[in-house]
MIZAMI-53670 format. One line per field, with one value per residue (C-alpha): residue number from 1; x, y, z; residue in one letter. Coordinates in Angstrom, 2 decimals, padded with zeros to 5 digits. Layout:
! residues N
seq	NUM/...
u	X/...
v	Y/...
w	Z/...
type	A/...
This chain:
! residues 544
seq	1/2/3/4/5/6/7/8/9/10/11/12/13/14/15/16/17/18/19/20/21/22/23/24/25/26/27/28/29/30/31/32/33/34/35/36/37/38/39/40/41/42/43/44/45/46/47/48/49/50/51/52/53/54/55/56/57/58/59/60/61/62/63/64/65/66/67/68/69/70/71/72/73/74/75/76/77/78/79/80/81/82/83/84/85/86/87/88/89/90/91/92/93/94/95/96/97/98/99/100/101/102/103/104/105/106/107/108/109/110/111/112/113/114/115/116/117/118/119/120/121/122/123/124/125/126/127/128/129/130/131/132/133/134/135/136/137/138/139/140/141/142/143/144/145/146/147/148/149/150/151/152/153/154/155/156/157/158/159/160/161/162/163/164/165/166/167/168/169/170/171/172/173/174/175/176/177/178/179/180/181/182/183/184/185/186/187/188/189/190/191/192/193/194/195/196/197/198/199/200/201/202/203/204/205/206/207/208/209/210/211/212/213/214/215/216/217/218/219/220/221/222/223/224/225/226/227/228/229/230/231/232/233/234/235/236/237/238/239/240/241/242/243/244/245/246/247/248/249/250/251/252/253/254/255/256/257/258/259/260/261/262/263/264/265/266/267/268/269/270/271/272/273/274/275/276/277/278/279/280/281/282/283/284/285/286/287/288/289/290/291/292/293/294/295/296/297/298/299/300/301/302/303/304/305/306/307/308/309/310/311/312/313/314/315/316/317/318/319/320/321/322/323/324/325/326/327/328/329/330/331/332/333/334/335/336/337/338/339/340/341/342/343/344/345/346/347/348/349/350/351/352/353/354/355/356/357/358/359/360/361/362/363/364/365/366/367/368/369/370/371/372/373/374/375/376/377/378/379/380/381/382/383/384/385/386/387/388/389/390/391/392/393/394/395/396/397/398/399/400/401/402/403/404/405/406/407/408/409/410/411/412/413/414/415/416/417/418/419/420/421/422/423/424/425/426/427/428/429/430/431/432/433/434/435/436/437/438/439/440/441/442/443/444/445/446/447/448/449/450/451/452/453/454/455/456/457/458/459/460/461/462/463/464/465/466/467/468/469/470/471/472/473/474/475/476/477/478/479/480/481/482/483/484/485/486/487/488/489/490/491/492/493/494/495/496/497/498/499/500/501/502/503/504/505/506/507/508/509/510/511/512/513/514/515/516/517/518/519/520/521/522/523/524/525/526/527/528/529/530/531/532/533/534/535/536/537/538/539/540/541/542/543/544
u	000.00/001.42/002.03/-001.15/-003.25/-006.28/-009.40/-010.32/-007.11/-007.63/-005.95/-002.67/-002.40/000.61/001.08/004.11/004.99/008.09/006.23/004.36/007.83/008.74/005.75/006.88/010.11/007.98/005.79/008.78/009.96/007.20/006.94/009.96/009.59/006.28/008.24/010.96/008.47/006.46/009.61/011.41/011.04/010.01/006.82/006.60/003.17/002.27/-000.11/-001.95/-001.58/-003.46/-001.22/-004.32/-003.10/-003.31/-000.98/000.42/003.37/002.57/005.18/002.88/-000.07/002.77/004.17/000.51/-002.13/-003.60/-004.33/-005.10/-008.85/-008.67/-005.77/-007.02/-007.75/-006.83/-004.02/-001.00/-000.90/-004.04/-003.57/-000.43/-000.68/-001.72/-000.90/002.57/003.33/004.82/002.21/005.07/007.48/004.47/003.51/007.03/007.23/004.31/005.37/008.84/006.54/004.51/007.34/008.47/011.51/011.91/012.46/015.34/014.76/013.11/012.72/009.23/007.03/003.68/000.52/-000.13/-003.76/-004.18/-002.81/000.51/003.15/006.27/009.25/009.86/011.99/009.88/011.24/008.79/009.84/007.21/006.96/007.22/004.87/006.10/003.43/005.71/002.63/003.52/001.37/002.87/004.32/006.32/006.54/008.76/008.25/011.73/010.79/013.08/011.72/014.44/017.18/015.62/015.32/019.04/019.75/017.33/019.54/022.54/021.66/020.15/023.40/025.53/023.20/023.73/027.41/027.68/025.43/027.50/031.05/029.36/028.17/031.78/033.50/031.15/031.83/035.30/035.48/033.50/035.85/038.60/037.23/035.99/039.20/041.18/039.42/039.58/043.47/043.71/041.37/042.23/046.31/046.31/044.21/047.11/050.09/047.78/046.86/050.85/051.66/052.26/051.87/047.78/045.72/043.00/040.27/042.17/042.49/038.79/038.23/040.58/039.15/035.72/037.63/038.55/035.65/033.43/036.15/036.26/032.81/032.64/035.02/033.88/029.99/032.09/033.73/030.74/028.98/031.51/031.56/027.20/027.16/029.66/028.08/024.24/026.42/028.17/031.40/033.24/035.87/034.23/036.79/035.18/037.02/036.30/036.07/036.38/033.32/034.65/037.99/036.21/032.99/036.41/038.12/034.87/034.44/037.85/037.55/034.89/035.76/036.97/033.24/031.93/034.02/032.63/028.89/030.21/028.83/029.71/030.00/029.50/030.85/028.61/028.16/030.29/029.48/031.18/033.22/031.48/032.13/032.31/034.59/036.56/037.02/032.98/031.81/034.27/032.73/029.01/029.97/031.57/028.19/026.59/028.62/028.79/024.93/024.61/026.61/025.18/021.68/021.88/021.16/024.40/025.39/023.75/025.32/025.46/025.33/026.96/025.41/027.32/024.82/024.77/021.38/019.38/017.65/020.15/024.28/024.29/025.95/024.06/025.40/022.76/023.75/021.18/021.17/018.28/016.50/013.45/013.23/011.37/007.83/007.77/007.04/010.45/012.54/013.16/014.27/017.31/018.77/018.34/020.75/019.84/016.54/016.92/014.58/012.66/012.26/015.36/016.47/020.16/019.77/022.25/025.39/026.19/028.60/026.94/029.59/027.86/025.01/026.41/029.08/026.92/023.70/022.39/025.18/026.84/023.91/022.70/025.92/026.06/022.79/024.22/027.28/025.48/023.61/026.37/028.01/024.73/023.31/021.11/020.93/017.84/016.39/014.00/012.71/009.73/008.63/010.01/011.86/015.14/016.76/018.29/019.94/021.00/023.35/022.77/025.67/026.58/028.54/031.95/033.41/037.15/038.63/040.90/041.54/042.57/045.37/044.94/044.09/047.98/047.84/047.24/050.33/050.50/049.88/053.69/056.10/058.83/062.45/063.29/066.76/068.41/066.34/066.19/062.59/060.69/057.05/055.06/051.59/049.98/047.21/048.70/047.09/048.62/051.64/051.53/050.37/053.50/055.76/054.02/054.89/058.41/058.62/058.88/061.90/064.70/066.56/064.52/065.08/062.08/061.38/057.68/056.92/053.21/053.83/055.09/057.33/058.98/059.09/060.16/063.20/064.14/063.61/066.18/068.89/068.64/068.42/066.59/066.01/062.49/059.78/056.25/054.28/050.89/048.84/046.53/048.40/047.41/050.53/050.60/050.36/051.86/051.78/053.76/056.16/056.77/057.52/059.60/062.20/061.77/062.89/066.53/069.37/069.58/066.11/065.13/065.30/064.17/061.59/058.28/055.23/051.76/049.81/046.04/042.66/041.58/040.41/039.29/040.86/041.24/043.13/045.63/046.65/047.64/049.74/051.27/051.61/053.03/056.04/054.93/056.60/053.24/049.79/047.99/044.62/043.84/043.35/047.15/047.72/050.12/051.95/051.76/053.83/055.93/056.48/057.28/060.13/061.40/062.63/064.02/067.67/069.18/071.43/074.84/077.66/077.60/073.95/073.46
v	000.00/003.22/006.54/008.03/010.44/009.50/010.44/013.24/015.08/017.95/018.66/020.37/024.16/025.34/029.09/029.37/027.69/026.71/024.74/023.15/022.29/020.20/018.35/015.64/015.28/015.29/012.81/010.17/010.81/010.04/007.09/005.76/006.65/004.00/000.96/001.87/001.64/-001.17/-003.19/-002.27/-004.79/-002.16/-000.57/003.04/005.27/008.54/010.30/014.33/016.45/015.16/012.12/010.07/007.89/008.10/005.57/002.76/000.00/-003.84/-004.02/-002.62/-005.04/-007.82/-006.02/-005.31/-007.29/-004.26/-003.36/000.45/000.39/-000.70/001.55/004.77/007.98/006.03/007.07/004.92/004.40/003.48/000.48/-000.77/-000.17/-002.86/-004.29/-004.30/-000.90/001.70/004.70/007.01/006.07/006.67/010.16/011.35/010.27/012.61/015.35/014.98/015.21/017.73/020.06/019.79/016.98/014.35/010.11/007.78/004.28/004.45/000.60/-000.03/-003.30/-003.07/-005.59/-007.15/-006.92/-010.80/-009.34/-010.97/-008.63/-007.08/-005.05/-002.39/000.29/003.44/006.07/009.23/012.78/015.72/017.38/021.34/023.03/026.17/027.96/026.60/024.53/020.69/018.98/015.24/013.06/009.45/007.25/003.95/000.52/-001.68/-005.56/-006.31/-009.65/-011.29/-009.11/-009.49/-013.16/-013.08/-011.40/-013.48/-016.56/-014.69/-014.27/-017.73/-019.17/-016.88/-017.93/-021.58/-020.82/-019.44/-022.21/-024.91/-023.00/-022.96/-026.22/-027.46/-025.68/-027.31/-030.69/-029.91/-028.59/-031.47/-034.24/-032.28/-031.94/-035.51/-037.09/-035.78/-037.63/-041.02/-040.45/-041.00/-043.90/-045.73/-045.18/-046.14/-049.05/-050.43/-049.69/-051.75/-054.72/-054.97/-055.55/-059.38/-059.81/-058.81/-061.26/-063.07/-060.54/-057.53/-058.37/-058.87/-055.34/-053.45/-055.62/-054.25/-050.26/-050.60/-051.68/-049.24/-046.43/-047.81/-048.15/-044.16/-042.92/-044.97/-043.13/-040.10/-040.43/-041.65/-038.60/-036.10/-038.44/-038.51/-034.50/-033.59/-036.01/-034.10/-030.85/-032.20/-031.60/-035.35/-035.20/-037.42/-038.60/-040.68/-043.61/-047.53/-049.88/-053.57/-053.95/-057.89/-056.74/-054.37/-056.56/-059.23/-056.66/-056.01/-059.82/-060.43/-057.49/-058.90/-062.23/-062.94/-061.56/-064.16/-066.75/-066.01/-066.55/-069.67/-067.31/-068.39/-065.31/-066.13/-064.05/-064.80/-063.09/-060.79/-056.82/-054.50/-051.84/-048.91/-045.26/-043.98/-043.17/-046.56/-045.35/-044.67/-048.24/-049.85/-047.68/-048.75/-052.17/-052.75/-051.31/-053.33/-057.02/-056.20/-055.17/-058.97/-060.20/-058.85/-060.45/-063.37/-066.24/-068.64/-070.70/-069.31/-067.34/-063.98/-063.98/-060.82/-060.83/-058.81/-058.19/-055.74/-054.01/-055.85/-052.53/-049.43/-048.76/-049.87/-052.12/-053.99/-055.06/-057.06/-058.30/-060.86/-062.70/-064.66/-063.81/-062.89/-059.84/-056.31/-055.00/-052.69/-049.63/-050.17/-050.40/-046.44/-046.64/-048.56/-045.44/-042.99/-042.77/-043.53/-045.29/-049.05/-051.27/-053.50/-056.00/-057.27/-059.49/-060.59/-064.15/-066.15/-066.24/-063.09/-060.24/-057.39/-055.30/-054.43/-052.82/-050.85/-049.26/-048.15/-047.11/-047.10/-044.44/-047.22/-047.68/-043.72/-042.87/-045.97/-044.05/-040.62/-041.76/-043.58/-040.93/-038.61/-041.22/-040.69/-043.95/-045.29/-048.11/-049.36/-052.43/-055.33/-056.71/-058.65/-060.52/-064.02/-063.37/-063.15/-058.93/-058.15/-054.66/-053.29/-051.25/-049.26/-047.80/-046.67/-048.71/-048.01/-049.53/-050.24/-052.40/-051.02/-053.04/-052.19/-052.68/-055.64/-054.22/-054.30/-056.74/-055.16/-054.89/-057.45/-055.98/-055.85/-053.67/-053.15/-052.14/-049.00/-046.90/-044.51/-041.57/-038.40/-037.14/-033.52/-033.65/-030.60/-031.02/-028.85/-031.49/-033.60/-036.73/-036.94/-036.23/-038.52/-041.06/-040.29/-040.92/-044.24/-045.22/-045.07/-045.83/-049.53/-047.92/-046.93/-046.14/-043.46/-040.46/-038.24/-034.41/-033.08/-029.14/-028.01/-024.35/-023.37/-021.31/-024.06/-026.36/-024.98/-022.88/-026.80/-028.22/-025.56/-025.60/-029.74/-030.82/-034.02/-036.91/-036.80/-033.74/-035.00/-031.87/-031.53/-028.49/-026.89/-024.67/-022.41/-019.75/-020.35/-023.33/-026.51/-025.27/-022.17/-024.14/-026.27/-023.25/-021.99/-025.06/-025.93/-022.50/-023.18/-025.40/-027.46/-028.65/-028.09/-032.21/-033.06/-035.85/-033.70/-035.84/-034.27/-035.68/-033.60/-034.30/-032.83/-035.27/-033.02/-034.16/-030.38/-029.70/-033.02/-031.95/-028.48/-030.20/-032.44/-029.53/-027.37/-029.53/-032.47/-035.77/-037.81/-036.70/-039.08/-038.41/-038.90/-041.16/-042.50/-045.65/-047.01/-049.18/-047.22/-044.21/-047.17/-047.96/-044.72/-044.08/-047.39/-046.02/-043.13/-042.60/-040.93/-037.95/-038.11/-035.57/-033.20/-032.76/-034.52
w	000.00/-001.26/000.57/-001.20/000.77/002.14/000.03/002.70/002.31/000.29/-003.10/-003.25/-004.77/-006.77/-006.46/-008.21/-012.05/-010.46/-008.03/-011.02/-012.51/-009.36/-009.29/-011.14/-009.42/-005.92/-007.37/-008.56/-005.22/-003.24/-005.27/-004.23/-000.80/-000.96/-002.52/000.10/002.60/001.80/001.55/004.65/007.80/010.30/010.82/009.53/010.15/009.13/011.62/011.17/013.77/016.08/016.14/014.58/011.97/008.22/006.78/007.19/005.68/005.49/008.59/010.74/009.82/010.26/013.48/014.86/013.81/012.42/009.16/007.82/008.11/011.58/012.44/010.76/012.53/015.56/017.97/017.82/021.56/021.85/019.59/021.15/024.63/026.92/030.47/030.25/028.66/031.41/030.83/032.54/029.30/027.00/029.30/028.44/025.10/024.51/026.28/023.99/020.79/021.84/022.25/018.78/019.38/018.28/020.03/018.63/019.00/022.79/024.19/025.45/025.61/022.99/022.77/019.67/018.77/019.88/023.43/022.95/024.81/022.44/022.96/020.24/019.42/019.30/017.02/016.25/014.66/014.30/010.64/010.73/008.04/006.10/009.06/011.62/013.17/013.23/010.90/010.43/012.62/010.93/013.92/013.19/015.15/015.34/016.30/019.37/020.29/018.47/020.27/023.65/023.02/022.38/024.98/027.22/026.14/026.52/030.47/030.87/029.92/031.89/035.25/034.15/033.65/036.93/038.60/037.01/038.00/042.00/041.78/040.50/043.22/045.99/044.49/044.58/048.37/049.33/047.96/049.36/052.34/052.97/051.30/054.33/057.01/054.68/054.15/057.62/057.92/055.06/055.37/059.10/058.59/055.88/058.08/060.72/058.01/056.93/060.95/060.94/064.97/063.99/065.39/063.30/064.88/064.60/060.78/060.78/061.73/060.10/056.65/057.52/058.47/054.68/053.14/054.86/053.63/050.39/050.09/051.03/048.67/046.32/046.48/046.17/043.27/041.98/043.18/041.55/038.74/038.12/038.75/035.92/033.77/034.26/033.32/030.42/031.57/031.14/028.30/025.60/023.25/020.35/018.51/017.29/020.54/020.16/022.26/022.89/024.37/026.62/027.68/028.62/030.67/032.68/033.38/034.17/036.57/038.57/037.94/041.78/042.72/040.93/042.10/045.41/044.21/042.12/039.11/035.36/033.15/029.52/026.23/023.56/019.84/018.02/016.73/014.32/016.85/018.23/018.24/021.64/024.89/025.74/028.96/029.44/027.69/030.21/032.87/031.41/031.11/034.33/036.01/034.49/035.07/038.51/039.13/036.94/039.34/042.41/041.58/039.85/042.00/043.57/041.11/038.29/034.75/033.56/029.50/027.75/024.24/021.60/018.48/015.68/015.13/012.20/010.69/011.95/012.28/015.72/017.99/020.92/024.34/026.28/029.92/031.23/034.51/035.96/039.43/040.90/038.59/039.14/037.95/034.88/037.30/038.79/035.50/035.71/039.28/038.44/036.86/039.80/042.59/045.87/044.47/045.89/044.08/046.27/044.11/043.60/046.41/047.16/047.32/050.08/050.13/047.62/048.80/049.73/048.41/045.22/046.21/049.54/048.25/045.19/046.36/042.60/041.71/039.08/037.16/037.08/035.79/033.14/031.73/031.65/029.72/027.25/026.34/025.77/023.25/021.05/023.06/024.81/028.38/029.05/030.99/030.33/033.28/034.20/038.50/038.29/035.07/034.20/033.74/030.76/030.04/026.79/025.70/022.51/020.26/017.16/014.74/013.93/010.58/012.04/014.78/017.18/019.90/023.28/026.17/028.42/031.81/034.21/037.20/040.50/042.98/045.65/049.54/050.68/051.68/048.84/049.31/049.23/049.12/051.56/051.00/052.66/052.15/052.93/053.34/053.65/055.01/057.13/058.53/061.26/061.40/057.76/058.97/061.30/058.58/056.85/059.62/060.91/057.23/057.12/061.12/059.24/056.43/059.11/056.23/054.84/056.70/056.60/057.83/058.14/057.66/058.03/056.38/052.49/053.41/055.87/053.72/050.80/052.72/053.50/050.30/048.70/051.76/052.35/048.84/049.77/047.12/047.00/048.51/049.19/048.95/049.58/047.16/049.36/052.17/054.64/053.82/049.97/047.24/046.18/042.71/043.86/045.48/042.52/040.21/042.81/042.96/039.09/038.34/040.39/038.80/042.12/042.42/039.00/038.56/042.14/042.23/043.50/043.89/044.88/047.76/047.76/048.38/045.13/042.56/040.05/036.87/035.25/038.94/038.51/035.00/035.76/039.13/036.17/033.56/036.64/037.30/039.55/038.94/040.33/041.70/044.25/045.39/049.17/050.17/049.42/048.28/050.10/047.89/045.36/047.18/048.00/044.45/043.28/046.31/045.07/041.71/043.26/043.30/045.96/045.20/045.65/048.11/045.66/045.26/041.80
type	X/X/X/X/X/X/X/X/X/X/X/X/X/X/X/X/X/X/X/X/X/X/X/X/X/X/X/X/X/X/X/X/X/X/X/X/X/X/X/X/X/X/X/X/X/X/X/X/X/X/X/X/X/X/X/X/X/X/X/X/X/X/X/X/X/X/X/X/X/X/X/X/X/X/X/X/X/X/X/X/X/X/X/X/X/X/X/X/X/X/X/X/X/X/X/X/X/X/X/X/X/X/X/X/X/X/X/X/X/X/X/X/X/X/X/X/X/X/X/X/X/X/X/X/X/X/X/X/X/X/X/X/X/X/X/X/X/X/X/X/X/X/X/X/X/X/X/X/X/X/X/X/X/X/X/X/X/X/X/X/X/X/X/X/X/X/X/X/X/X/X/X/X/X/X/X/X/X/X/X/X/X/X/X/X/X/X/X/X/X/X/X/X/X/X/X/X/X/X/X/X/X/X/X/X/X/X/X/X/X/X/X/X/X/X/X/X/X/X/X/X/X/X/X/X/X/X/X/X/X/X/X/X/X/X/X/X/X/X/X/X/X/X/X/X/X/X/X/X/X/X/X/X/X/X/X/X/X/X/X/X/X/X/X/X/X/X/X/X/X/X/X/X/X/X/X/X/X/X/X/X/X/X/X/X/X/X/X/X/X/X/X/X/X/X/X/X/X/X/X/X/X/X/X/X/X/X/X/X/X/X/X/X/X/X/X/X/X/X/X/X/X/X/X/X/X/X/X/X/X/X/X/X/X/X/X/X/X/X/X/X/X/X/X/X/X/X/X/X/X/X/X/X/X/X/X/X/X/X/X/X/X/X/X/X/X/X/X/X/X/X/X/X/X/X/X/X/X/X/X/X/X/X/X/X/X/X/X/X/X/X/X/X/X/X/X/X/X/X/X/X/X/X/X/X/X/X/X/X/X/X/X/X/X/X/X/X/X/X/X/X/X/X/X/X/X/X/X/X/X/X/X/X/X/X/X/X/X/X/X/X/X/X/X/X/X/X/X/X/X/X/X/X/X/X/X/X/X/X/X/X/X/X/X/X/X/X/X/X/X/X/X/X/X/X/X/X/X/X/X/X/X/X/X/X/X/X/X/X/X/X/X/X/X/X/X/X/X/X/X/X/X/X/X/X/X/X/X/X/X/X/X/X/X/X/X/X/X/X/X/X/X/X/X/X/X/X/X/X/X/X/X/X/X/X/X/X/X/X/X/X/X/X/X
C-alpha cells in the first residue's frame, strides 16, 4: 500500500509555475519513498496532527495485527498499549513530541492486537509546516523480540554458567574436604593390616575399616563423577572400541566376585566396533557385570550378548542374569541414585559389596554416559523373570583393539633406598600417617613441615632426594612451590610428587603440567607411594 493520501485530504495548490515544474520530481519521489516503505522490515506510520493515523506499511499489519482500516484515525498508543506498557514512558514520550523533538529508538514493551506482549523500538519525529505549526508526525516501530530473546539466552546461559562453576566448586570442596578424614582412615588401617603380629580378629576389623572407607570414597567419586556427567562436563573422546575386548576386561575385573557366588559369566556373539569413549563403555559395562553379578542367583550365569542391530548402524550389548526380577514400574528406578529397588532381592550367600558401596550411583551414571556417546541403556525386566539390560551404540566400521588391563600390585612392603625425604603437610594426622609409614623404612630419613614457606626454605637448603608436597596450604600453594624449585638449577630435577585431596581431573593436570613428577589423590595408596620411592635414586655428596 502506497504513501497516497487518504481520500479526505484535500488537493494540493501550486502558487508558483516553479512549483508546477517540481511536481513531477515530488511525485517520482514520493513514489519511491512507498516501494521503500512497503519493503522495509520495520513498521513506519504517518499520523496528522493530532497524532491520529493516516498511513500505514505492510510491517505494521505484520508487526501489529492491524491493518489500515482498523488503524485509521486512531491514535497509535491506543492500539499498542496494553498491560505491560509503562504509561510514565508513553507520558514522556508525549510530552517529547509535543514540544516539537523528536524520540530515537526508545525501548518499550507493545501488545499485539491478539494481546501478545512485544518489545519495540519506538522512534517518532514531528513534521514542521512552512506555518511553523507541526502537521505530520512518521513514527517507526523496530521488532526487538528477536534481540531481547538473544539477549534473554545470553543471560540464561551466563546464570547456568555461573550455577555450574558454583556447583563445581562445591563438588570440589566437598571431595577435598571428605578425602582428608579417609586419608587418615584408610592409610592407618594399611600400616595396621601390613603388621604381621595382627591377630586373626584384629584383621577382621581393620578388613571391615577398609571396606566401609572404600565403600565411602567410592559413592564419592561416583557422586563427583554422576554431577559432571548431568552438566556435560566429562571429556568425551570418540574412537572404534572392540566392544569384545572391553565386555572381557569387565568380566575379568569382577571375575573374583563371581568366584565367590560360584557365578559363570558367559561371552557370547560378536558386533562390528562402536564409536564412543573406551574409557565410558568400560565404565558402562563394568556397572553393568557387577549389578549382573550382584543379583543373579548362587550358582547361576550372567550372559553378555554382543549383536549388531538388524535394521540401523548400531551395535548392541545385552547383559542378562536370571532372578526374581522387578515389575515394569520399577525399570526407571534402576537409573536414579539412591533409588533401591525392592524387588530385587540378594539371594544367600552373595557379597553385599555391590550394592552398599553403590547405592544405585553405578547404574545412574552408566545411563548418563550412554547418552552422551549418542546412546542409549535401558532395561528389560519382568517378576520371576530373568533382567536383561541393553546397551545401545553406534557402529563403527574399524577395529581397534585395546590394552589388556595391568595386574594389580600385591599388599607388601617393597624395598626402598636410603632416601632423605621432605614432606610438607599442614594437617597432622597426615603427617603422622607419613611418619608411621616409614617408622617400618629406618633407612629413609624423613622431615615433616606443616607451612610453604617451611618447607620450601628446606627443600632448597637440604636438597633431599624426594619432597612429598601436599597443594593446598594455609601460607601459599603446592603449585607455587613447585615453580619456585623448578625455576633453580639445584632442584630443578628433584623428584616432587603431589599428595592432595583434590580429585578433580582439570586440577591433577595443571599439578602435572606445573612440574609435579606424580599426583595421588587422598586417600594414598600405600603401595603405590611405595612404588614410586622405590625407583628413586638418591642424590649423591655433591647434590646430583
Amino acid at each position: 500500500m502506497g504513501l497516497t493520501p487518504h481520500p479526505t485530504q484535500e488537493p494540493v495548490m501550486l502558487d508558483t509555475p516553479r512549483q508546477a515544474m517540481a511536481l513531477p520530481d515530488a511525485q517520482a519521489s514520493a513514489r519511491e519513498l512507498a516501494v521503500l516503505a512497503d519493503r522495509i522490515a520495520d513498521a513506519v506510520i504517518v499520523c496528522d496532527a493530532q497524532r491520529n493515523i493516516l498511513w500505514a506499511n505492510p510491517a505494521f499489519t505484520r508487526l501489529t495485527g492491524y491493518t489500515l482500516e482498523d488503524a485509521h484515525g486512531r491514535q497509535l498508543d491506543e492500539l499498542i498499549s496494553g498491560p505491560q506498557t509503562d504509561a510514565e514512558a508513553i507520558t514522556r514520550l508525549c510530552q517529547t513530541l509535543a514540544r516539537g523533538e523528536g524520540v530515537e529508538q526508545q525501548p518499550m514493551c507493545a501488545h499485539h492486537r491478539n494481546g501478545e506482549a512485544l518489545w519495540v523500538a519506538r522512534t517518532a519525529h514531528p513534521l514542521v509546516a512552512e506555518s511553523g505549526r507541526i502537521d505530520r508526525y512518521i513514527e517507526v516501530l523496530t521488532d526487538l523480540r528477536s534481540q531481547r530473546w538473544a539477549e534473554t539466552e545470553h543471560n540464561r546461559r551466563l546464570e547456568a554458567e555461573v550455577a555450574l562453576a558454583r556447583r563445581s566448586t562445591f563438588l570440589g570442596q566437598l571431595s577435598h574436604g571428605m578425602r582428608g578424614p579417609l586419608n587418615t582412615i584408610v592409610g592407618f588401617s594399611q600400616l595396621l593390616e601390613m603388621e604381621v603380629d595382627a591377630s586373626v580378629d584384629a584383621r577382621r576389623h581393620l578388613a571391615n575399616i577398609q571396606q566401609a572407607a572404600r565403600q565411602l570414597l567410592h559413592l564419592l567419586d561416583k557422586a563427583v563423577t554422576l554431577a559432571n556427567a548431568e552438566d556435560r562436563v566429562l571429556a568425551m573422546h570418540a574412537q572404534r572400541v572392540n566392544l569384545h575386548t572391553v565386555v572381557k576386561e569387565a568380566c575379568h575385573q569382577h571375575e573374583g566376585l563371581a568366584r565367590q557366588a560360584r557365578i559363570t559369566q558367559v561371552i557370547e556373539g560378536e558386533c562390528g566396533p562402536a564409536w564412543a569413549d573406551p574409557i565410558h563403555v568400560k565404565t558402562i559395562l563394568q556397572a553393568l557385570v557387577r549389578f549382573a553379578i550382584g543379583h543373579c542367583p548362587r550358582e547361576g550365569t550372567v550372559w553378555i550378548s554382543l549383536k549388531q542391530h538388524p535394521e540401523q548402524p548400531r551395535v548392541l550389548v545385552q547383559v542378562s542374569h536370571p532372578g526374581d526380577g522387578l515389575p515394569p514400574v520399577d525399570n526407571g528406578r534402576l537409573f536414579q541414585p539412591f533409588s533401591p529397588v525392592p524387588a530385587l532381592q540378594r539371594h544367600q550367600g552373595q557379597s553385599t559389596l555391590v550394592d552398599d558401596a553403590d547405592q544405585g550411583m553405578g547404574l545412574a551414571i552408566a545411563h548418563r554416559l550412554a547418552e552422551l556417546m549418542s546412546g542409549s541403556l535401558t532395561v528389560t525386566s519382568a517378576l520371576g523373570k530373568e533382567c536383561t539390560f541393553t546397551l545401545n551404540l553406534p557402529l563403527a566400521d574399524k577395529l581397534q583393539a585395546k590394552d589388556e588391563p595391568s595386574a594389580s600390585l600385591p599388599m607388601q612392603r617393597p624395598r626402598l633406598p636410603a632416601l632423605r625425604i621432605i614432606h610438607v603437610e599442614d594437617n597432622a594426622l597426615n603427617r603422622n600417617l607419613v611418619e608411621s609409614l616409614f617408622h617400618a623404612h629406618p633407612e629413609v630419613q624423613l622431615s615433616s613441615f606443616p607451612t610453604s614457606r617451611q618447607g620450601l626454605q628446606a627443600i632448597q637448603t637440604e636438597l633431599p632426594d624426594v619432597a612429598l608436597i601436599d597443594i593446598n596450604l594455609p601460607d601459599g600453594s603446592g603449585l607455587e612451590m613447585c615453580r619456585t624449585l623448578r625455576a633453580h638449577a639445584s632442584t630443578k630435577r628433584m623428584p616432587l610428587i603431589a599428595l592432595s585431596a583434590d580429585a578433580l581431573p582439570d586440577h591433577i593436570a595443571q599439578a602435572l603440567q606445573t612440574g609435579f613428577n606424580h599426583y595421588l589423590v587422598k586417600p594414598i595408596q600405600i603401595q603405590r607411594l611405595l612404588a614410586i620411592l622405590s625407583t628413586v635414586k638418591p642424590r649423591g655428596p655433591d647434590g646430583h
